[in-house]
N, C-alpha and C positions, 0 to 999 in steps of 0.2 A: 124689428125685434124688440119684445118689449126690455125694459129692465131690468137688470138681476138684483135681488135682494143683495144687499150689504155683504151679511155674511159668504153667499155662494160667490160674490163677486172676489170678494179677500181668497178664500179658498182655491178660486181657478187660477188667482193670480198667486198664488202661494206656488202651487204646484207648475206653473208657467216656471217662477223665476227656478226652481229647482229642477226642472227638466232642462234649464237651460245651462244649468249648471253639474249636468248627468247627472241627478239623484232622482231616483226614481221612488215616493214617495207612497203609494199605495200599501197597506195593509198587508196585503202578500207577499211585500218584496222587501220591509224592511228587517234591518242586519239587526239581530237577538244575541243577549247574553243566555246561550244555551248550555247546558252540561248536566250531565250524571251523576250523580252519588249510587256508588254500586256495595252489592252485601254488605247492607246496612238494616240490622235487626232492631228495627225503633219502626214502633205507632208513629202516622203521621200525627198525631197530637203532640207526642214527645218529641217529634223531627222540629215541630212549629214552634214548640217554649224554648226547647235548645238553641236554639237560633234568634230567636227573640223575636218571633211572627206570631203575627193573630189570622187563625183563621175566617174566613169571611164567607165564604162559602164551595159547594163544591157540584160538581155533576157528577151526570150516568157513566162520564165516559171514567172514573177514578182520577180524575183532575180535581185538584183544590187551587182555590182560590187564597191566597193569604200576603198579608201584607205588614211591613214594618214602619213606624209613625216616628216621625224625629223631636213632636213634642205633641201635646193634647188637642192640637189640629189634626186635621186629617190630611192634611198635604203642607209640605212634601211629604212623599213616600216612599219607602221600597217596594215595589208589588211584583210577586212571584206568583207562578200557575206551577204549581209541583205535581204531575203525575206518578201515581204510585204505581210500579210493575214490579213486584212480589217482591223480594230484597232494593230492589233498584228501585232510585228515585229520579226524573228528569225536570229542570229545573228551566224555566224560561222568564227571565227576571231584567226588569227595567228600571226607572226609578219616575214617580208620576209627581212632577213638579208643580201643579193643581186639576181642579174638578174638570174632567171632560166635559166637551159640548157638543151635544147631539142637536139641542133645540133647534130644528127649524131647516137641519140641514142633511142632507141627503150622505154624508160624509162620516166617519166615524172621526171626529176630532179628537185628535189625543195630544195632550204635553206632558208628552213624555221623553224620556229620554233611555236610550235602548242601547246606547254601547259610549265608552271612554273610560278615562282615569276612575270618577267616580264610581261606575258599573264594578268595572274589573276589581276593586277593592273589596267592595259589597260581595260580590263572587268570591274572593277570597277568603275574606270571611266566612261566609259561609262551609266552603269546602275544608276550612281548617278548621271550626266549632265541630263541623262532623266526623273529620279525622280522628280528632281526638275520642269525642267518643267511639269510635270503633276500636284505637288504640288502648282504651280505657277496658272495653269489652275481653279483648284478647288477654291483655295482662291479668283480670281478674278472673279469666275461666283455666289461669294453669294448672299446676301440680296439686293448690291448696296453700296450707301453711306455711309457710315460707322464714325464715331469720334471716 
């Protein structure tokens, strides 16, 4: 058998010590900070500055790509895929500690990091920057004038 390159060798061996320690590390199977923001009347543009994300880009399927920057690098990051379905917004957010590595490798290398203290904060966050404006909405569509 010949050799494995460096990288695919780290990689097998990655995923070796991690099987051996039940995590099961593939793509499909890692645990996400998933959640909804539901009737919620805001442009995803206005969803993305309220929050203090920059959009990056988006697909066919109404998925955006958008991410939050912790100084004028580009990593660390927060990086969300928010799907917009009509009032509702689905929210799949990690936090990418630097630049993927693809080169050379058969693998989708991410460092990233997709659930703990850190995550669940950021999620908070978010879920409370949006509350409010929903609570902001409601109170200024009452009666009118008010003393």
């Amino acid at each position: 058998m010949p050799p494995l390159p460096k990288q695919r060798a780290f990689f097998i061996f990655f995923h070796l010590i991690f099987a051996l320690l039940g995590h099961n590390i593939s793509n499909h199977n890692i645990q996400k900070m998933e959640f909804t923001i539901k009737d919620l009347q805001e442009s995803i543009s206005g969803l993305s500055r309220r929050i203090g994300y920059i959009i990056i880009d988006t697909n066919e399927k109404n998925e955006y790509n958008m991410v939050r920057k912790f100084s004028s690098d580009n990593y660390p990051r927060f990086h969300a895929y928010v799907k917009a379905q009509g009032s509702n917004f689905n929210f799949s957010l990690h936090l990418d500690q630097k630049k993927p590595v693809y080169e050379g490798s058969s693998a989708h290398a991410h460092n990233g990091e997709y659930f703990g203290p850190v995550i669940d904060e950021e999620a908070d966050r978010i879920k409370s920057a949006l509350s409010a404006q929903k609570n902001d909405r409601q109170e200024s569509h009452g009666s009118g004038w008010e003393n």
